[in-house]
C-alpha positions as CSV (number, residue, x, y, z in Angstrom):
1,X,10.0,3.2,-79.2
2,X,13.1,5.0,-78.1
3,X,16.4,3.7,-79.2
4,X,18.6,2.0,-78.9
5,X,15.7,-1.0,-78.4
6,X,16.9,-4.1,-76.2
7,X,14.5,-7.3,-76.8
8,X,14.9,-10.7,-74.6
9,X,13.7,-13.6,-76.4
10,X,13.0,-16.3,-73.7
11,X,12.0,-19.0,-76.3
12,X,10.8,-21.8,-74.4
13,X,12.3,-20.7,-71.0
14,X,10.9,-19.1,-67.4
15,X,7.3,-20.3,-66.4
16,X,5.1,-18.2,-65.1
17,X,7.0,-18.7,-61.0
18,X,10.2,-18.5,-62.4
19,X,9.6,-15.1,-64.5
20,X,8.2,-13.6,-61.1
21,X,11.7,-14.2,-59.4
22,X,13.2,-13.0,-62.3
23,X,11.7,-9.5,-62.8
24,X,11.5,-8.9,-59.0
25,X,15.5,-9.2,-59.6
26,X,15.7,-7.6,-63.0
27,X,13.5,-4.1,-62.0
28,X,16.0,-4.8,-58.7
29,X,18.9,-3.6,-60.9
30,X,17.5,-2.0,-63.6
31,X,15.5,1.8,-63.0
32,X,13.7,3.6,-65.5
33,X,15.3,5.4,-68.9
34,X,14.6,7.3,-71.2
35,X,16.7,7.4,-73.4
36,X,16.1,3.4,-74.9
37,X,13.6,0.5,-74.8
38,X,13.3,-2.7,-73.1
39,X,11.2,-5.3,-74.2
40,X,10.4,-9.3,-72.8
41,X,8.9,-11.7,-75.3
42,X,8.2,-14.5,-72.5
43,X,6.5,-17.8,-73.3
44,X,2.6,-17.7,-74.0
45,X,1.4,-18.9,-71.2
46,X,4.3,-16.5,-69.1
47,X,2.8,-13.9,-70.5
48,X,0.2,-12.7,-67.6
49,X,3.4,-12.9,-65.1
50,X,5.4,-10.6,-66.5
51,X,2.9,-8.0,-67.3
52,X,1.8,-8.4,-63.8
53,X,5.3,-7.6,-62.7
54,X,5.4,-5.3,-65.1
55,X,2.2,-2.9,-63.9
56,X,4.0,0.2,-62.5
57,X,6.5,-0.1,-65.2
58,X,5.3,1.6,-68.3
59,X,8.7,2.3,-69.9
60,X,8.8,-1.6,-70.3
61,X,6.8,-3.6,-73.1
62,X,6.2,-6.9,-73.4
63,X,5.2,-9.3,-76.4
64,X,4.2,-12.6,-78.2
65,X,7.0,-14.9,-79.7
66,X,4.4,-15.9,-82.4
67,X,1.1,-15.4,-83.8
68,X,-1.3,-17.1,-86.2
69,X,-2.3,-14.9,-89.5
70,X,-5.8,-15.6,-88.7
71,X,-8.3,-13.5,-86.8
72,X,-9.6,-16.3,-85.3
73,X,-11.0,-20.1,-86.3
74,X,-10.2,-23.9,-85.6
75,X,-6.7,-23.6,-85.3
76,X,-6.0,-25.7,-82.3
77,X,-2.6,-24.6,-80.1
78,X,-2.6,-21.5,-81.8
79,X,-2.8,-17.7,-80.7
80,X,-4.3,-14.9,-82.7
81,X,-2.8,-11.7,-82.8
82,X,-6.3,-9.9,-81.7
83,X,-5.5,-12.4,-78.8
84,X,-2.6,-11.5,-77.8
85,X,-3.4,-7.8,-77.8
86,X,-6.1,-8.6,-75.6
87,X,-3.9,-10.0,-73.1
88,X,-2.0,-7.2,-72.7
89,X,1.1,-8.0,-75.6
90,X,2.2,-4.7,-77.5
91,X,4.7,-6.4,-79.8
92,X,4.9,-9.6,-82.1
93,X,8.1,-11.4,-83.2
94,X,7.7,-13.0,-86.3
95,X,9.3,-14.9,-88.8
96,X,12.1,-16.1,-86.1
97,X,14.5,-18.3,-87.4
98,X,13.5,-21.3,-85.0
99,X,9.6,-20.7,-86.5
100,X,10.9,-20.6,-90.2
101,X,13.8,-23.4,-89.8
102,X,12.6,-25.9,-86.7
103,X,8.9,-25.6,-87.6
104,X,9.0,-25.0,-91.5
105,X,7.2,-21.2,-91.5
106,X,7.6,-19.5,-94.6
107,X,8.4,-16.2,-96.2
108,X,4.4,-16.1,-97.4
109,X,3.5,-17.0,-93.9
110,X,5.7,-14.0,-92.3
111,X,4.2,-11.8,-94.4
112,X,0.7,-12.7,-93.5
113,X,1.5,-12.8,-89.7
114,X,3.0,-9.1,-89.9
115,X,-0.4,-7.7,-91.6
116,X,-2.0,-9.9,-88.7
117,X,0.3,-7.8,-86.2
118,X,-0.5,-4.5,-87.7
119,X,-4.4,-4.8,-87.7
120,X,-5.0,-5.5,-84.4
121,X,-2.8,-3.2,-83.3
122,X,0.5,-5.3,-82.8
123,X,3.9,-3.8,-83.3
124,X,5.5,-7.0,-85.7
125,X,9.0,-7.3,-85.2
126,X,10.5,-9.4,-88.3
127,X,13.3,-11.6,-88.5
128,X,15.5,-12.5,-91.7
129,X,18.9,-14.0,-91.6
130,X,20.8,-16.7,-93.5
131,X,21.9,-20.0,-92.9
132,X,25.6,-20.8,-92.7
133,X,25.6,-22.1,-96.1
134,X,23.8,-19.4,-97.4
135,X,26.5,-17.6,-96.3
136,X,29.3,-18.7,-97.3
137,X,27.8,-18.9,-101.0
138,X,27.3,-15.0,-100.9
139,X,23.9,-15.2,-100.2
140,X,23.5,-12.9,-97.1
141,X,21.6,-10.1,-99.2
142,X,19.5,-11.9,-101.3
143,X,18.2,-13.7,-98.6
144,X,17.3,-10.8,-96.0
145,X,16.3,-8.8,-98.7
146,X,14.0,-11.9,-100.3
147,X,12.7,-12.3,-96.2
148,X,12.1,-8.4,-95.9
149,X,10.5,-8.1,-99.2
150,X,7.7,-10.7,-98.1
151,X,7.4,-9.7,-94.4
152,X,6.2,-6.5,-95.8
153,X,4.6,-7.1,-99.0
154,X,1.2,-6.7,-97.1
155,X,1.6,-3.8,-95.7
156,X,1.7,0.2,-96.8
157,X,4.6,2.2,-96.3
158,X,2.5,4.0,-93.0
159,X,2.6,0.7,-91.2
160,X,5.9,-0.3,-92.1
161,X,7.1,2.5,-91.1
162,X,5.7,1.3,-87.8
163,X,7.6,-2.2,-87.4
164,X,10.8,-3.4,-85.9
165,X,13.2,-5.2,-88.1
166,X,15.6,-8.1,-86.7
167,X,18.7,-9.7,-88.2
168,X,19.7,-12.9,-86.8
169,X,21.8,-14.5,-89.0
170,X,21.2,-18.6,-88.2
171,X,24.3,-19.2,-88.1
172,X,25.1,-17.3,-84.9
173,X,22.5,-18.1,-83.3
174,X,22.8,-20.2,-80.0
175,X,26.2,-21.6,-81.4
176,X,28.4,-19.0,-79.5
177,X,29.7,-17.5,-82.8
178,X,28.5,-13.9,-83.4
179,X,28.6,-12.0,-86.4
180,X,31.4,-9.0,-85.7
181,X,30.0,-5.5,-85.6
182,X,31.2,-4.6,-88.8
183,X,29.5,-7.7,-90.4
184,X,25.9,-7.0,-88.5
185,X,26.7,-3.0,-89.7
186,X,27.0,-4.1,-93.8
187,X,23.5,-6.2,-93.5
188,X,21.7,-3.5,-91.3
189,X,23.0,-1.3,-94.0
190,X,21.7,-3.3,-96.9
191,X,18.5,-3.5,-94.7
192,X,17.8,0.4,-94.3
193,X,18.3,1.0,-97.8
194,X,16.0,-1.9,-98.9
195,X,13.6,0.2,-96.2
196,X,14.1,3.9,-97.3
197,X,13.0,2.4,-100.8
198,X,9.8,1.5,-99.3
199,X,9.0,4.1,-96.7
200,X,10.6,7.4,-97.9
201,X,10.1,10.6,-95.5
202,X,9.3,8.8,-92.8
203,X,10.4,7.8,-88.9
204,X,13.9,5.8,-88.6
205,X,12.6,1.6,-88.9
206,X,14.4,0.4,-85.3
207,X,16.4,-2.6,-87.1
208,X,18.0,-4.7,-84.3
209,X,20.9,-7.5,-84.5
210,X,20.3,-11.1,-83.2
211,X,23.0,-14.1,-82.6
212,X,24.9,-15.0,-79.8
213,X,24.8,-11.4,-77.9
214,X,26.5,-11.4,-74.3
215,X,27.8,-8.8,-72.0
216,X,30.9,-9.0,-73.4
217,X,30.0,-8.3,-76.9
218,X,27.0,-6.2,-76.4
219,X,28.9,-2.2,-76.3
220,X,30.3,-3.0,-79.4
221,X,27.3,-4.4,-81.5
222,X,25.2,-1.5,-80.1
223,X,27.8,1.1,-81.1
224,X,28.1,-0.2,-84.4
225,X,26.6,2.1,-87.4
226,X,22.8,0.9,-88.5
227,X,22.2,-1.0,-85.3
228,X,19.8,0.2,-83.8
229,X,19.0,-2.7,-81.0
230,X,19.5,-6.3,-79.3
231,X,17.3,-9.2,-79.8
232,X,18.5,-11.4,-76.9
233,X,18.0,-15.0,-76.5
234,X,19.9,-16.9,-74.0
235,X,22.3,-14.0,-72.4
236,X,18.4,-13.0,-71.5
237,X,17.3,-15.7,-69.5
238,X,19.5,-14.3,-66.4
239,X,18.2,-11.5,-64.6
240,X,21.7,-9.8,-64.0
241,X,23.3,-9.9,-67.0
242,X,20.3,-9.2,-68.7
243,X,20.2,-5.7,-66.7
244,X,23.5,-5.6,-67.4
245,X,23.1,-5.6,-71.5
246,X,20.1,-2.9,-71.4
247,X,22.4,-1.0,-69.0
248,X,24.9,-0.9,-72.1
């Protein structure tokens, strides 16, 4: 994937009609480059839409806002990664803070989903960040590092060199406050060393920042050293301002 990489995470948002009006306005304002990605992680069952809108429009991916670890089995309300390649997902977010802190996922359990990504042919994108408190005890690095250390502890250095990395520290996250630039730049820093360790020689790990982006923040997060993306939530969810940010 090209970067810089720009990711909307519509969380429970935009059925299947509404994400039609949507990308009819989106593609509307928003022609194809080359020089970055965009990519729409839509509700499950919005899925089918926005690939459907999405048919002539290659330079655009689309993905799955979770996965089960499992191939398959009795694991009711759940989608497998083989499944959601099938439909037509490219990409898996995984280990989101709203899946490790609303519905109790763990480190073990992001680890598992990423190997689950990777063999049926799923790009995982994982997500580490701290909590507020974490924070302010001086936390920050032990805690991605501790998240990033299990997201990959599956996988060999070939496939991680393969994945997309988020930070989205909690705190910033649908609150309005966003971490400055030069905070996101220190973790993403901490972040590509802790990845260079692991995958030495090999292609640049896209590592994106998450919390609170908008159009007006947007220039300067992308510009800031390390970050290499946007992982959007609800400055996503409207179809001009969203071609606005992956116009930045």
């Amino acid at each position: 994937m090209k970067r810089p990489v720009f990711a909307a995470n519509w969380k429970m948002n935009h059925g299947p009609t509404d994400a039609k009006a949507f990308m009819r306005t989106f593609l509307a304002h928003y022609a194809r480059r080359p020089d970055r990605t965009v990519l729409f992680f839509p509700p499950a069952l919005t899925l089918h839409a926005v690939l459907d809108a999405l048919r002539d429009r290659h330079d655009i991916f689309v993905g799955v806002q979770n996965i089960h670890w499992e191939d398959k089995g009795a694991f009711t309300g759940e989608s497998s990664a083989p499944i959601a390649r099938d439909a037509g997902a490219r990409v898996a977010l995984v280990g989101h803070s709203e899946r490790r802190h609303v519905f109790g996922e763990t480190d073990e359990q992001a680890g598992k989903k990423c190997a689950a990504a990777v063999r049926a042919g799923l790009t995982p994108m994982l997500c580490v960040g701290e909590t507020l408190a974490q924070r302010e005890h001086g936390e920050t690095e032990a805690v991605v590092l501790r998240q990033l250390q299990a997201g990959t502890a599956l996988l060999e250095p070939a496939q991680i060199a393969t994945m997309l990395v988020a930070y989205e520290p909690v705190w910033a996250i649908g609150t309005g406050k966003n971490a400055t630039p030069d905070d996101a730049s220190q973790v993403h820093g901490v972040l590509r060393r802790a990845l260079k360790s692991r995958v030495p020689d090999r292609a640049h790990i896209p590592i994106l920042y998450g919390g609170s982006v908008n159009r007006g923040n947007a220039a300067a997060l992308i510009s800031a050293p390390d970050v290499d993306g946007l992982l959007v939530g609800g400055a996503s969810l409207e179809a001009e301002g969203w071609s606005s940010i992956v116009r930045t």
